[in-house]
C-alpha positions in Angstrom: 4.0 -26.6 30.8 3.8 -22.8 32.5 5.2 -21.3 29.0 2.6 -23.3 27.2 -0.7 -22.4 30.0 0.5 -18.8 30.2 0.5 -18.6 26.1 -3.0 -20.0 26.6 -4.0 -17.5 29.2 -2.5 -14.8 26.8 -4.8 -15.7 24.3 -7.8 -15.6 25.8 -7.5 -13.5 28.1 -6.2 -10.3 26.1 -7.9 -7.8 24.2 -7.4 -9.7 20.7 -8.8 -8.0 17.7 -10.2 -10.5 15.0 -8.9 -9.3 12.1 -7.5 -11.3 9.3 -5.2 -11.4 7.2 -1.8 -14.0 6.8 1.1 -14.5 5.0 3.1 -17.5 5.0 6.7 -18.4 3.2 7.5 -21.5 2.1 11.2 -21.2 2.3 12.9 -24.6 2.0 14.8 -27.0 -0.5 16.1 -23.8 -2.7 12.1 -22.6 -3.2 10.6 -19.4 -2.1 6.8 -19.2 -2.3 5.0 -17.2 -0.5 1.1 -17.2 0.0 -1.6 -14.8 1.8 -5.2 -13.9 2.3 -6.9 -11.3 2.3 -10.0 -11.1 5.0 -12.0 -8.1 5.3 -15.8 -7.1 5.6 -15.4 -5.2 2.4 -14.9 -5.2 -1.3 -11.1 -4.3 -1.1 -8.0 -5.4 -2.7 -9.2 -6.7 -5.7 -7.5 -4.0 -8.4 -4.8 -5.3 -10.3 -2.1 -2.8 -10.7 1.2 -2.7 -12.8 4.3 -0.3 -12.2 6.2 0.2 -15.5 9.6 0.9 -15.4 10.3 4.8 -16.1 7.4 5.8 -14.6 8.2 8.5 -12.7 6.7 9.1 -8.4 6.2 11.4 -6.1 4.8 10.4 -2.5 1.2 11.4 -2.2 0.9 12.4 2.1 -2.2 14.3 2.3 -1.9 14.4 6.0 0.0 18.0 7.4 0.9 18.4 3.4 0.9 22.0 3.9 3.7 21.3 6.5 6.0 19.6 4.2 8.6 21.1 1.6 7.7 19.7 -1.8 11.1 19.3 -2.9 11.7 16.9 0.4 8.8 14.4 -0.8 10.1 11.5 -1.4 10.5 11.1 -5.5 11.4 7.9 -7.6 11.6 6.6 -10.6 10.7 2.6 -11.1 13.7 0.7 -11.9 12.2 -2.5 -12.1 8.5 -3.6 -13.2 6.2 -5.0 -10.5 2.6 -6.4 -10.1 0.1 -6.5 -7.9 -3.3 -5.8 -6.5 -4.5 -2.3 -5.7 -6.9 -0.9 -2.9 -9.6 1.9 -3.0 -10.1 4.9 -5.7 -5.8 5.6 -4.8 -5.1 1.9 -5.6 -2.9 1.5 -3.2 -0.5 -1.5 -3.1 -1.7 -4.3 -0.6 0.0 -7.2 -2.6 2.7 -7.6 -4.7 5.8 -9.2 -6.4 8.3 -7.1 -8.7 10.5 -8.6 -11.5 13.8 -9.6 -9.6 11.5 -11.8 -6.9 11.0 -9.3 -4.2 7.8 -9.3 -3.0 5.4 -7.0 -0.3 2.1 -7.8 1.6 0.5 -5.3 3.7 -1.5 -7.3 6.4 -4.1 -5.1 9.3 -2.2 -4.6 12.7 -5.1 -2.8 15.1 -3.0 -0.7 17.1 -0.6 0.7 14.8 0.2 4.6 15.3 2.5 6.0 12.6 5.2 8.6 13.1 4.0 12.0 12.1 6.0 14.8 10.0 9.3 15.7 11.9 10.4 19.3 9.7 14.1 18.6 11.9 14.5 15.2 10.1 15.9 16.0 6.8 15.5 12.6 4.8 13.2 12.1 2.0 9.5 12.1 3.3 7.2 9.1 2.1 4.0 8.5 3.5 3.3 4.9 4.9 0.7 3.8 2.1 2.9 4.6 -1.1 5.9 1.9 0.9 4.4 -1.1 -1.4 5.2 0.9 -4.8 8.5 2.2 -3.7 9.6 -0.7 -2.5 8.9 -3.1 -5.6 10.2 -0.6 -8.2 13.6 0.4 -6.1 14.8 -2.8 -4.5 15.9 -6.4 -5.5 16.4 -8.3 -2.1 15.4 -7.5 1.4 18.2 -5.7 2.7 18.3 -3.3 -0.4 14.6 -2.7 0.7 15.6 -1.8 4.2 18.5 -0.1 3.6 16.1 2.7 1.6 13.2 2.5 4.0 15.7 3.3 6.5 16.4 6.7 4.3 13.3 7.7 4.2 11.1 9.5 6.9 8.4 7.4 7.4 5.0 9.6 8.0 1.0 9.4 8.3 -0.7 9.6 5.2 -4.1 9.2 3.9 -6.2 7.2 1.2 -8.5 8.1 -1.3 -11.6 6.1 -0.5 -13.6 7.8 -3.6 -14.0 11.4 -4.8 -12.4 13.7 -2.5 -13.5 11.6 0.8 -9.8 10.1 2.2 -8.8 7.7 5.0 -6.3 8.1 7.6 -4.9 6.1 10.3 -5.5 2.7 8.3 -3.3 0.0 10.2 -1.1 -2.2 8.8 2.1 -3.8 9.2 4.1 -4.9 5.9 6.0 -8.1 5.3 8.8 -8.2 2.7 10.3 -11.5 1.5 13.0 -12.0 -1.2 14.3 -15.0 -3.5 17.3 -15.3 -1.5 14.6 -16.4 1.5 15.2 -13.5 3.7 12.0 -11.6 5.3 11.3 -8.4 6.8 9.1 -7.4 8.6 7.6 -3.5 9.6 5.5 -2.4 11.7 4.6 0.9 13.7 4.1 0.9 17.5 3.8 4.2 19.3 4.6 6.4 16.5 7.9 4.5 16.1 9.3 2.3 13.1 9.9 -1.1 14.0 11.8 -3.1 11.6 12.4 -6.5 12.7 14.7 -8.6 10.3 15.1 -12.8 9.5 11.8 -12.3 10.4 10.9 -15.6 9.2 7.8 -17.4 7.7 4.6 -16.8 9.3 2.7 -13.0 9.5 -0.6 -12.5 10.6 -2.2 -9.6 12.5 -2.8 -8.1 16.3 -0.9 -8.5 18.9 2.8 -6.9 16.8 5.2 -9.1 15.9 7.4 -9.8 18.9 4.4 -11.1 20.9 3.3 -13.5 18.4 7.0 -14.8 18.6 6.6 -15.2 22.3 3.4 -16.8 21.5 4.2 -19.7 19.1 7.2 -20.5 20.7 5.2 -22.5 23.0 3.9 -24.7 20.2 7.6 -26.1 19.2 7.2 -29.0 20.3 4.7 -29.9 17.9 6.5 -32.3 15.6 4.8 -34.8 13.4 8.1 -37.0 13.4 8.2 -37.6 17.2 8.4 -41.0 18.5 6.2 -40.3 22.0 3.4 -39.0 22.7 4.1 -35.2 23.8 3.9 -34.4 27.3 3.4 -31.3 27.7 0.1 -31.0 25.3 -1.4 -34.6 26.4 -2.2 -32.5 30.0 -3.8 -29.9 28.2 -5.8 -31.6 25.3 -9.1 -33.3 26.4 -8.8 -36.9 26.2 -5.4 -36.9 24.3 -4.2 -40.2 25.2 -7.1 -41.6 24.1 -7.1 -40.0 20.3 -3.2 -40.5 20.1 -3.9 -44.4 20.8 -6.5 -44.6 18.2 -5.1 -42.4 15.5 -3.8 -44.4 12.6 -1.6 -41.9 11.5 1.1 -40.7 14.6 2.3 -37.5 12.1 -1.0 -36.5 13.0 -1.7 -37.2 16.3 1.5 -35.8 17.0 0.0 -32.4 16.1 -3.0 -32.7 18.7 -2.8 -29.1 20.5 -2.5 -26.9 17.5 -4.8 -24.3 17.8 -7.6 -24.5 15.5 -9.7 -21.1 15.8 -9.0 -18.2 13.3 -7.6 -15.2 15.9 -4.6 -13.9 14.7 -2.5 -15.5 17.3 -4.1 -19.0 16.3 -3.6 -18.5 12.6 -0.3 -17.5 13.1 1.0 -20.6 15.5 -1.1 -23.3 12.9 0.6 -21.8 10.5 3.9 -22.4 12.4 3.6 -25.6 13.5 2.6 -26.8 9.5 5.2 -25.0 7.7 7.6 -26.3 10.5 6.4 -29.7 9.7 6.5 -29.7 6.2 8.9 -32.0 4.4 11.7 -30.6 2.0 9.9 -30.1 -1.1 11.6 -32.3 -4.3 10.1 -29.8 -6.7 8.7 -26.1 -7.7 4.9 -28.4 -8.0 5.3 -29.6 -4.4 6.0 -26.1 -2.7 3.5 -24.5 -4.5 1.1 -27.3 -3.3 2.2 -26.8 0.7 1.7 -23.0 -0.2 -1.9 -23.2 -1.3 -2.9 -26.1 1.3 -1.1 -24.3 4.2 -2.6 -20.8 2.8 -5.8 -22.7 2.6 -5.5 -24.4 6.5 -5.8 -20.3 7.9 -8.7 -19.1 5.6 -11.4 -17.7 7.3 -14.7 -19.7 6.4 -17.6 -16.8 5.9 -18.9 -17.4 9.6 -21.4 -14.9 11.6 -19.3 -11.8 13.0 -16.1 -13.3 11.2 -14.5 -11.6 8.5 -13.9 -14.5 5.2 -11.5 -14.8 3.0 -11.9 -12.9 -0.1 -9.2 -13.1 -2.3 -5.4 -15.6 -2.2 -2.3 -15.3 -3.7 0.6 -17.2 -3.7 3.9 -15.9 -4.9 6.3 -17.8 -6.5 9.6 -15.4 -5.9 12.0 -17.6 -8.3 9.4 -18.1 -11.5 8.3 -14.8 -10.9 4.7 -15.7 -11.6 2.0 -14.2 -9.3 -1.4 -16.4 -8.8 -4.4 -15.4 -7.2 -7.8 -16.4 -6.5 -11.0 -14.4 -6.2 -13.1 -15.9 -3.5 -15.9 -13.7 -3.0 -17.5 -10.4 -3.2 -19.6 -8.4 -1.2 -22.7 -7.4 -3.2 -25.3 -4.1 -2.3 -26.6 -5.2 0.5 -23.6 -6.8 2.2 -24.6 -10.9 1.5 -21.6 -12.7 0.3 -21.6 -13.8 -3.5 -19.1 -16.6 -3.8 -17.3 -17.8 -6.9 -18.1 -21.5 -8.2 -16.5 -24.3 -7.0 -15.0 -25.1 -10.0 -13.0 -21.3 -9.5 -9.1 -21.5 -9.0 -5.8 -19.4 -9.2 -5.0 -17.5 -12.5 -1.1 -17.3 -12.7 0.0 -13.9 -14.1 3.8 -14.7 -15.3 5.8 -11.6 -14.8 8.6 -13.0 -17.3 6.3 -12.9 -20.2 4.7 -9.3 -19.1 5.9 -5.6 -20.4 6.8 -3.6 -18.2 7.9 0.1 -20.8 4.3 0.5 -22.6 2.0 1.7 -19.4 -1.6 0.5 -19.8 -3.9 3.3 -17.9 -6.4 1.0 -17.0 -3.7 -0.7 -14.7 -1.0 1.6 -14.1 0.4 2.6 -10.5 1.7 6.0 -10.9 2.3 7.9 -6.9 1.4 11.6 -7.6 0.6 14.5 -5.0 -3.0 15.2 -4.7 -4.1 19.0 -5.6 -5.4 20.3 -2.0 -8.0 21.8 -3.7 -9.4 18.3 -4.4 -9.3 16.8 -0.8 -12.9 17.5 1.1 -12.5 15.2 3.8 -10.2 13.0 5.8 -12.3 10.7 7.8 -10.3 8.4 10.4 -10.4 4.5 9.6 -12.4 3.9 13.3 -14.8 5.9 12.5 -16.0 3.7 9.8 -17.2 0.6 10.9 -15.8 -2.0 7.7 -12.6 -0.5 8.2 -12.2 0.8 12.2 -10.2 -0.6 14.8 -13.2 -1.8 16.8 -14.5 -4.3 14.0 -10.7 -5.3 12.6 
């Protein structure tokens, strides 16, 4: 009862920043699919974006570029194809899955302060927005990935927003998932690299990582099977006796105290507690269904001072087919234009795709910027879509 009032008091009480954003992993009975949204106050995200095998990278830093060596950027060459969806003029990689069922989502961590240039570190340096790219076309499983993160220096960078104008100081935290059904998870706290591994199935946004842990650990006791009513969340839930007598279905009742609001800390423990609860899928249909449904249960609904759901995708890691759904757009004058009902995912199957013959119109390709062609570097907070104080 005092773990579960005192996670209650933490989540009211702190300074919780309502940005969205969540991932979930569906991660039983030999399937791995994965799911996410992505929640913002703008148009972003919505690019889709191939890396073809060959192509040939070099990390694209713009922040203290004159202070690096070329020759220590970090350079690769994709070993494997990838797809995914893109963000601003840079197209950056926000989503994605590559061939051999690896997949990356970059989710918005408020908070997040990334390591800066080091010239004593020696390793290859990549800049924090071009870790999507390298990751898909380098590794096949999670460990692979962090084994060459981990040989990399880490640093700021900055994104081209449009001509010449770039952003710095965009935060995010990544999540990395494999067929195998192990996860990853990065973040940046204090200028440091946090890498926290069997990271399990749930990712969603502010507070980091090991506080939302703290956090939902409070909610295991949630478990549709139970026999008894649960004692410690009939003290705490208004009338509970009363609804648990009444339900007709106990899996249900069983669940009363499962937060319902859409702060990160909430989305992150409904999440929990429904992927926790889920039965064993008996086929690839059925965990793609508890993937969209459960995806679907933390969408943010377009509510006043709330940022919606825009776009979902849900990852199938051992099909390798990638599915996503367009929700809605912002037009001119910021009012919400929503796709029809009738709207659902379009599956992209990377096994039938070519990954040798690059298609500009889609092609991720990292190269350095020309200085000459950056004008300005404006700092995510001081924009209000994209700052700290809104996200």
């Amino acid at each position: 009862m005092k773990v579960l009032l005192t996670a209650i008091a933490l989540s009211t009480t702190l300074s919780i920043d309502a940005s969205a954003c969540s991932d979930i992993f569906v991660n039983k009975g030999g399937y791995h699919i994965e799911a996410r949204t992505l929640d913002f106050l703008v148009n972003i995200g919505f690019q889709d974006k191939v890396g073809y095998i060959g192509d040939k990278n070099t990390s694209d830093i713009i922040i203290d570029a004159d202070k690096i060596p070329s020759k220590q950027l970090s350079s690769w060459t994709n070993k494997y194809g990838f797809f995914g969806r893109g963000a601003f003029k840079a197209g950056k990689l926000m989503d994605g899955m590559n061939t051999q069922g690896l997949s990356i989502a970059a989710l918005y961590l408020p908070g997040s302060k990334y390591p800066s240039y080091d010239s004593k570190n020696t390793k290859p340096v990549l800049g924090i927005y071009d870790i999507g790219a390298f990751v898909l076309s380098q590794a096949t499983t999670v460990a692979e990935a962090l084994t060459l993160l981990r040989g990399q220096q880490l640093v700021t960078s900055a994104i081209e927003q449009k001509e010449g104008i770039f952003i710095k100081d965009m935060p995010v935290h990544f999540v990395i998932r494999d067929k195998t059904g192990n996860s990853a998870v990065v973040e940046f706290i204090d200028g440091k690299v946090n890498i926290h591994e069997n990271a399990g199935d749930i990712l969603t946004n502010a507070p980091d990582f090991e506080w939302q842990l703290k956090n939902v650990s409070a909610y295991n006791s949630l478990l549709a099977d139970s026999k008894t009513p649960n004692e410690t969340f009939s003290k705490t839930v208004i009338d509970y006796t009363k609804i648990y007598d009444t339900s007709t279905h106990k899996g249900e009742a069983n669940l009363l105290g499962t937060p319902g609001d859409f702060t990160p800390p909430s989305r992150f423990a409904r999440a929990a507690v429904l992927v926790n609860n889920f039965p064993t899928p008996s086929s690839r249909q059925v965990a793609l269904a508890q993937a969209s449904s459960l995806i679907d249960s933390v969408s943010v609904p377009a509510l006043n001072g709330a940022e919606p759901t825009l776009w979902s995708s849900v990852k199938d890691l051992d099909d390798n087919v990638y599915y996503v759904k367009n929700n809605a757009v912002y037009q001119g004058n910021k009012t919400l234009f929503a796709m029809p009902l009738t709207s659902g995912y379009t599956a992209i199957d990377l096994k039938s795709m070519e990954f040798k013959t690059p298609d500009p119109t889609v092609q991720l390709k990292v190269e350095v910027t020309n200085p000459k062609n950056v004008k300005q570097v404006i700092s995510a907070d001081k924009i209000p879509e994209l700052g700290a104080n809104i996200m």
